[in-house]
Backbone and ligand atoms as CSV (ligand in chain L), in Angstrom:
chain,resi,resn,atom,element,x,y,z
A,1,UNK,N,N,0.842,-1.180,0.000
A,1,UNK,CA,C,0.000,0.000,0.000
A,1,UNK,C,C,0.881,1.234,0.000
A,2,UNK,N,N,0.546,2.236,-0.916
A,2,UNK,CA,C,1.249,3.375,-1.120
A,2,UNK,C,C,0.888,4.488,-0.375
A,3,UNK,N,N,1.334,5.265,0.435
A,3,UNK,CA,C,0.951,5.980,1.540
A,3,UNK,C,C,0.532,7.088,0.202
A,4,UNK,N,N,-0.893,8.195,0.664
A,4,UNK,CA,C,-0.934,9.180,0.161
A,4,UNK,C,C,0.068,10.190,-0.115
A,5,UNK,N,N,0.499,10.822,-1.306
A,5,UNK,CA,C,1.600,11.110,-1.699
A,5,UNK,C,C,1.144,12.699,-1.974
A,6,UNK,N,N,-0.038,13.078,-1.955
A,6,UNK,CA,C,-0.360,14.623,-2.164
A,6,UNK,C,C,-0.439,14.724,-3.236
A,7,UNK,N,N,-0.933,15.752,-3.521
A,7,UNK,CA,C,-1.072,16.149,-5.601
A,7,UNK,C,C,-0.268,16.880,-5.711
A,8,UNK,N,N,1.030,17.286,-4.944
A,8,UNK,CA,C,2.123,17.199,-5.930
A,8,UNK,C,C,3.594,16.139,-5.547
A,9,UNK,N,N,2.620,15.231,-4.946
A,9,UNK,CA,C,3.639,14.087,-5.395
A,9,UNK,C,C,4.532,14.074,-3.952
A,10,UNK,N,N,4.450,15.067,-3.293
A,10,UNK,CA,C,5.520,15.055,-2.215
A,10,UNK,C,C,5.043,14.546,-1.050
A,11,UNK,N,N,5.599,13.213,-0.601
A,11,UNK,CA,C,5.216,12.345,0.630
A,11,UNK,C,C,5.121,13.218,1.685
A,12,UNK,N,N,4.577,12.748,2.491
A,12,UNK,CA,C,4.717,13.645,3.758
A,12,UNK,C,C,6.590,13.125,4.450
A,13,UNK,N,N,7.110,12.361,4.265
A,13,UNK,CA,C,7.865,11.773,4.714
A,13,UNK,C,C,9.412,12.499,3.958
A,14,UNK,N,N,8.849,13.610,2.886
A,14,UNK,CA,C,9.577,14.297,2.110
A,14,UNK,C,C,10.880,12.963,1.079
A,15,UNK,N,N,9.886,12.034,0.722
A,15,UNK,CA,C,10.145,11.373,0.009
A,15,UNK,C,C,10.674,12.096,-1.316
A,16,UNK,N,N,9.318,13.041,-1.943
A,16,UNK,CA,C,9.403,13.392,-3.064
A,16,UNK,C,C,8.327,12.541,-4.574
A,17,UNK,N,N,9.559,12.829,-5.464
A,17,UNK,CA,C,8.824,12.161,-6.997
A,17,UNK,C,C,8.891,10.741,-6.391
A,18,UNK,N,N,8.475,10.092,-7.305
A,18,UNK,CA,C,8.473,8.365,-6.932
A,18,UNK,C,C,10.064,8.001,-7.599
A,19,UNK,N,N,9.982,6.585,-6.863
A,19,UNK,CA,C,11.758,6.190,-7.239
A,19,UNK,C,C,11.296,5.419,-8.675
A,20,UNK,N,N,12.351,6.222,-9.024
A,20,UNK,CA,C,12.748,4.993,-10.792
A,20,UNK,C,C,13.765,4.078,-10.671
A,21,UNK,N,N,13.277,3.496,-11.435
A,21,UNK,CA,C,14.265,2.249,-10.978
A,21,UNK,C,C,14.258,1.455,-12.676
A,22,UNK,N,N,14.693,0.459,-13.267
A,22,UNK,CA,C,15.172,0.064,-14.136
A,22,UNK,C,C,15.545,-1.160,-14.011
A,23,UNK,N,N,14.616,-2.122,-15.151
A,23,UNK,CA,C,14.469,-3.699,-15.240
A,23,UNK,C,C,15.148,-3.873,-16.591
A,24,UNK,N,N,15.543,-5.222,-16.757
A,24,UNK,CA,C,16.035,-5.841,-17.950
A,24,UNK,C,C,15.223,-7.231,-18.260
A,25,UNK,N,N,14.457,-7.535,-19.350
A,25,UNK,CA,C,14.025,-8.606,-19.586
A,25,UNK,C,C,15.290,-9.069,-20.312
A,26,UNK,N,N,15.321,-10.134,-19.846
A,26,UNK,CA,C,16.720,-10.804,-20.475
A,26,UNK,C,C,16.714,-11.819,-21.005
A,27,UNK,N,N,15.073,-12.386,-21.788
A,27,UNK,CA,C,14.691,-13.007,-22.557
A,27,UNK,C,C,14.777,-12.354,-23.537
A,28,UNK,N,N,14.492,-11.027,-23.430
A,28,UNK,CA,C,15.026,-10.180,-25.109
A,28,UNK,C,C,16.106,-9.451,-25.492
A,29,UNK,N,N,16.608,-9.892,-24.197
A,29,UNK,CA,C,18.226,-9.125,-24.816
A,29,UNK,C,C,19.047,-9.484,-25.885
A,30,UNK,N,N,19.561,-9.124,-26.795
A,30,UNK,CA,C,20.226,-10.011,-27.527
A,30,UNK,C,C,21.710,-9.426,-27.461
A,31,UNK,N,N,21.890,-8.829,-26.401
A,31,UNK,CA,C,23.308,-8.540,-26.242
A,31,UNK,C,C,24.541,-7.553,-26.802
A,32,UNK,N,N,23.271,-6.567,-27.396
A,32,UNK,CA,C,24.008,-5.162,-28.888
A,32,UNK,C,C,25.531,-4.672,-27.621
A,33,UNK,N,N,24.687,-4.515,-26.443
A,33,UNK,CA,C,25.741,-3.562,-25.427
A,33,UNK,C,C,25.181,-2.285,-25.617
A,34,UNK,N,N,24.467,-1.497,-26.187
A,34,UNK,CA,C,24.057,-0.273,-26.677
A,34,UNK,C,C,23.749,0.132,-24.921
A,35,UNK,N,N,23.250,-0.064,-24.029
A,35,UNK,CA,C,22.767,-0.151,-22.906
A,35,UNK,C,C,24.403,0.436,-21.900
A,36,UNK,N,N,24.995,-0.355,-22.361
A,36,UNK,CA,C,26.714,-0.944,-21.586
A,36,UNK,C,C,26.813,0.509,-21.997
A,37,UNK,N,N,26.951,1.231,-23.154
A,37,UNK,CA,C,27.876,2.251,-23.863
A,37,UNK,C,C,26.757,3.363,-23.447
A,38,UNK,N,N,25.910,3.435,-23.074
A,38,UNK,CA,C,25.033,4.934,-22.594
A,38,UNK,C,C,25.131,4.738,-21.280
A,39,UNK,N,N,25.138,3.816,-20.278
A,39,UNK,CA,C,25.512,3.828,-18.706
A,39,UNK,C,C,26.016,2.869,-18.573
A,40,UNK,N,N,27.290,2.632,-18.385
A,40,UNK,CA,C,28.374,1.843,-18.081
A,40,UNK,C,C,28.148,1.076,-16.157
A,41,UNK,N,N,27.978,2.478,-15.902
A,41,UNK,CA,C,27.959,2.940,-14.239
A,41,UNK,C,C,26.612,1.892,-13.974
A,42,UNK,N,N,25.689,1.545,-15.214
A,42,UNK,CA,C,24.361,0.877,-14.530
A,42,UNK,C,C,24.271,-0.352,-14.763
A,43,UNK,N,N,24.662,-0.880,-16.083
A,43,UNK,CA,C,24.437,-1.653,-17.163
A,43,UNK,C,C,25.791,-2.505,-17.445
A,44,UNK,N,N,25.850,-3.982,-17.150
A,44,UNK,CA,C,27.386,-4.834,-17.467
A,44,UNK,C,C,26.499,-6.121,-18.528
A,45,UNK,N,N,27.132,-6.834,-19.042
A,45,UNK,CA,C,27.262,-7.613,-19.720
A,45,UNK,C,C,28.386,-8.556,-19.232
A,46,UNK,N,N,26.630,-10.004,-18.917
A,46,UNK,CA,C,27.254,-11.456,-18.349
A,46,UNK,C,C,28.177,-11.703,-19.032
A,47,UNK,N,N,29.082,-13.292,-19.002
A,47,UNK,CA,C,29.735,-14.024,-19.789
A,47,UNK,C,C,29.246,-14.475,-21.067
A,48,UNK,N,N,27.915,-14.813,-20.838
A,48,UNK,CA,C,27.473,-14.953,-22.576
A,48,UNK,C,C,26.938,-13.766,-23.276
A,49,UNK,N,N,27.183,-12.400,-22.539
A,49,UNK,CA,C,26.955,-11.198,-23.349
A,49,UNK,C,C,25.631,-10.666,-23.845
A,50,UNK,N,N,24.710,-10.891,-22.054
A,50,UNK,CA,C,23.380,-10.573,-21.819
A,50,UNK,C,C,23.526,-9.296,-20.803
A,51,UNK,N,N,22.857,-8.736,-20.996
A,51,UNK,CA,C,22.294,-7.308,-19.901
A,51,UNK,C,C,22.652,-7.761,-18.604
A,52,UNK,N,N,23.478,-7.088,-17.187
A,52,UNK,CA,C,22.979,-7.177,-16.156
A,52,UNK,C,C,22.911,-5.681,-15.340
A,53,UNK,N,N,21.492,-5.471,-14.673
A,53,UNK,CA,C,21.272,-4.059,-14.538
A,53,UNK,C,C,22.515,-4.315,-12.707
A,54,UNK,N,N,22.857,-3.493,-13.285
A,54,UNK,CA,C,24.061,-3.351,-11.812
A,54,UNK,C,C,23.520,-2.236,-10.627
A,55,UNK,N,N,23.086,-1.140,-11.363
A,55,UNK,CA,C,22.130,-0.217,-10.376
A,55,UNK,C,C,20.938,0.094,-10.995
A,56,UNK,N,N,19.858,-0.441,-10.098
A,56,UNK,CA,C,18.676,-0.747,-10.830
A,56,UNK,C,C,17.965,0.718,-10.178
A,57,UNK,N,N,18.495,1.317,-9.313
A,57,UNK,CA,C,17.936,2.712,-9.003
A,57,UNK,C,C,18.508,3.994,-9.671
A,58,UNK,N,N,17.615,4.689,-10.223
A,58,UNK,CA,C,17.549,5.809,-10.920
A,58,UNK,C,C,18.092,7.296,-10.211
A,59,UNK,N,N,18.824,7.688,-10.382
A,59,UNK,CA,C,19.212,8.726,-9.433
A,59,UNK,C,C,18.929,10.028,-10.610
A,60,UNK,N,N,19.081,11.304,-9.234
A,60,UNK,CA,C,19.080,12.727,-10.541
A,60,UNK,C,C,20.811,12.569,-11.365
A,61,UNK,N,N,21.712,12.117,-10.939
A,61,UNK,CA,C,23.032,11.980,-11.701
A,61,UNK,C,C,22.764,11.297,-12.619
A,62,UNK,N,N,22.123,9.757,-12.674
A,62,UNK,CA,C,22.422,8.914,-13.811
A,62,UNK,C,C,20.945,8.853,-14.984
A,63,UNK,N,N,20.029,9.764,-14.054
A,63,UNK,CA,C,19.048,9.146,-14.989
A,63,UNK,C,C,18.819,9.842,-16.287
A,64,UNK,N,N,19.853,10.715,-16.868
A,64,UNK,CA,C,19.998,10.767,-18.763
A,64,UNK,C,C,20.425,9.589,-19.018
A,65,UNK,N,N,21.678,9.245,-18.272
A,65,UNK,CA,C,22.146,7.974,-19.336
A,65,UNK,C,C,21.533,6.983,-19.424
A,66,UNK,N,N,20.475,6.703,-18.118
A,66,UNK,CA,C,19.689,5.591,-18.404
A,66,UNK,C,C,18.485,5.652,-19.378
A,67,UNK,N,N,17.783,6.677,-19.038
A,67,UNK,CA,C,16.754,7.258,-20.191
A,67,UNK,C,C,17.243,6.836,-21.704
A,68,UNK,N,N,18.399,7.090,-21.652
A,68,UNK,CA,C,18.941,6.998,-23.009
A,68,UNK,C,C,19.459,5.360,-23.484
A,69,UNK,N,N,20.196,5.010,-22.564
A,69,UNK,CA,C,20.154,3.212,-23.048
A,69,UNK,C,C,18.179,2.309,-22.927
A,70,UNK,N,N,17.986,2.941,-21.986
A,70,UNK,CA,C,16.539,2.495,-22.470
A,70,UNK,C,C,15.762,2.551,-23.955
A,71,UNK,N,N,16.428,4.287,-24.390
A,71,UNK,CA,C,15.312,4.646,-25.784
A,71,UNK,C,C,16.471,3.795,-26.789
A,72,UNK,N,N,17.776,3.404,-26.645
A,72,UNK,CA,C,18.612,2.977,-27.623
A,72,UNK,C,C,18.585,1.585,-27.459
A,73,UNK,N,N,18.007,0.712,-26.683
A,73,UNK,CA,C,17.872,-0.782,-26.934
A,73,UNK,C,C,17.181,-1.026,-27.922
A,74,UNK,N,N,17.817,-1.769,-29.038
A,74,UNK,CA,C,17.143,-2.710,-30.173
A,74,UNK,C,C,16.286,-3.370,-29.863
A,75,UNK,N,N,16.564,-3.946,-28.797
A,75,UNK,CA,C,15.556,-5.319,-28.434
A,75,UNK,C,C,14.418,-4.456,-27.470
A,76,UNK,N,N,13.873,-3.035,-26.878
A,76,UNK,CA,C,13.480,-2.797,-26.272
A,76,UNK,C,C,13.397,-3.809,-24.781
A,77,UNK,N,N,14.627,-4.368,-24.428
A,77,UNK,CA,C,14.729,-5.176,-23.427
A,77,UNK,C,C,14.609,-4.628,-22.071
A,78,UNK,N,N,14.962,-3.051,-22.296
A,78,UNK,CA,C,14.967,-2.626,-21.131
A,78,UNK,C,C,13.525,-1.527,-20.235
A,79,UNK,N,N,13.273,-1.427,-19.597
A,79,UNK,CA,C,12.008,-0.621,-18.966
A,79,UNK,C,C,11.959,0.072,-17.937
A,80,UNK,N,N,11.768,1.377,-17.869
A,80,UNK,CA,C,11.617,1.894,-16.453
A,80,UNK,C,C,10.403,1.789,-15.640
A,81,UNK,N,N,10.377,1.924,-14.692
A,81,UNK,CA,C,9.809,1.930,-13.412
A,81,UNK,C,C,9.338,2.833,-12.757
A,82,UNK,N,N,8.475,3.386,-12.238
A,82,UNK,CA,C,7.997,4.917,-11.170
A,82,UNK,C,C,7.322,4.112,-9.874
A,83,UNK,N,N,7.891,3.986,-9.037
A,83,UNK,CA,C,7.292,3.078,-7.920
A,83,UNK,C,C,6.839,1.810,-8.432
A,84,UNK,N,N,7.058,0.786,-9.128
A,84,UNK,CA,C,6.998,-0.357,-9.762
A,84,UNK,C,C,6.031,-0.505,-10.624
A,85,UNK,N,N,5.560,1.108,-11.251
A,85,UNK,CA,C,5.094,1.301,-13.137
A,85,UNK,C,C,5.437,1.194,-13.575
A,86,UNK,N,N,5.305,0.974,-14.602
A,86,UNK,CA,C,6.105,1.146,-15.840
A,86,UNK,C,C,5.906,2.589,-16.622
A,87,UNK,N,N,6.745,2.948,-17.082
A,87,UNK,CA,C,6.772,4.394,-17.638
A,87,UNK,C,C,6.808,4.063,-19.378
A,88,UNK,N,N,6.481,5.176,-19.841
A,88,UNK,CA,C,6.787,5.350,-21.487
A,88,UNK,C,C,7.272,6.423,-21.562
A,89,UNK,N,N,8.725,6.104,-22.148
A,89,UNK,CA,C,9.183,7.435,-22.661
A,89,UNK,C,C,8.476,8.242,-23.509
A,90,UNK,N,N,8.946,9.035,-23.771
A,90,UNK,CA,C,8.201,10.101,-24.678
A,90,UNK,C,C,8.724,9.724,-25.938
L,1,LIG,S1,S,20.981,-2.595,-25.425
L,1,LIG,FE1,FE,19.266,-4.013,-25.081
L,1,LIG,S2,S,19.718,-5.806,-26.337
L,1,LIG,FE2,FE,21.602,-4.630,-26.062
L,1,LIG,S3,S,22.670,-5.502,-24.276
L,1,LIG,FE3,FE,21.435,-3.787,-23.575
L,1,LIG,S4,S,19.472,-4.708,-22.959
L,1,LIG,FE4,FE,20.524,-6.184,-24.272
């Protein structure tokens, strides 16, 4: 259960926006690296040269580069999150 968050979003707990966070289906990865090369800092590649999300939380520092290996996956393998939504980029 999600505590009331106010209409503008700010917890009483001064939480704030909701946390993003960032999944990899890794049934569709097919391993480009495109992900690896826009956030290095988030994104590694197993031994057989599949996605592994290394920081699956979205911060104000990293979240261009993730935004951006998200919109640059071929395989759309990857997805963000807003408190465990799913988001659509623009
Ligand atoms: S860009 Fe997509 S297909 Fe390529 S390694 Fe990353 S998650 Fe896999």
């Amino acid at each position: 259960m999600t505590p009331d968050a106010g209409a503008d979003g700010a917890g009483a707990d001064g939480a704030g926006a909701p946390q993003l966070t960032v999944v990899a289906d890794t049934g569709l990865c097919d391993g480009y690296g495109e992900c690896v090369k826009a956030a290095p800092d988030v994104f590694s590649l197993d031994d057989d040269g599949f996605v592994v999300v290394d920081r699956p939380d979205v911060t104000d520092e990293n979240e261009g580069r993730v935004i951006a290996a998200v919109s640059r996956c071929p395989k759309s393998a990857l997805r963000l999150l807003a408190d465990g939504a799913p988001v659509d980029l623009p």
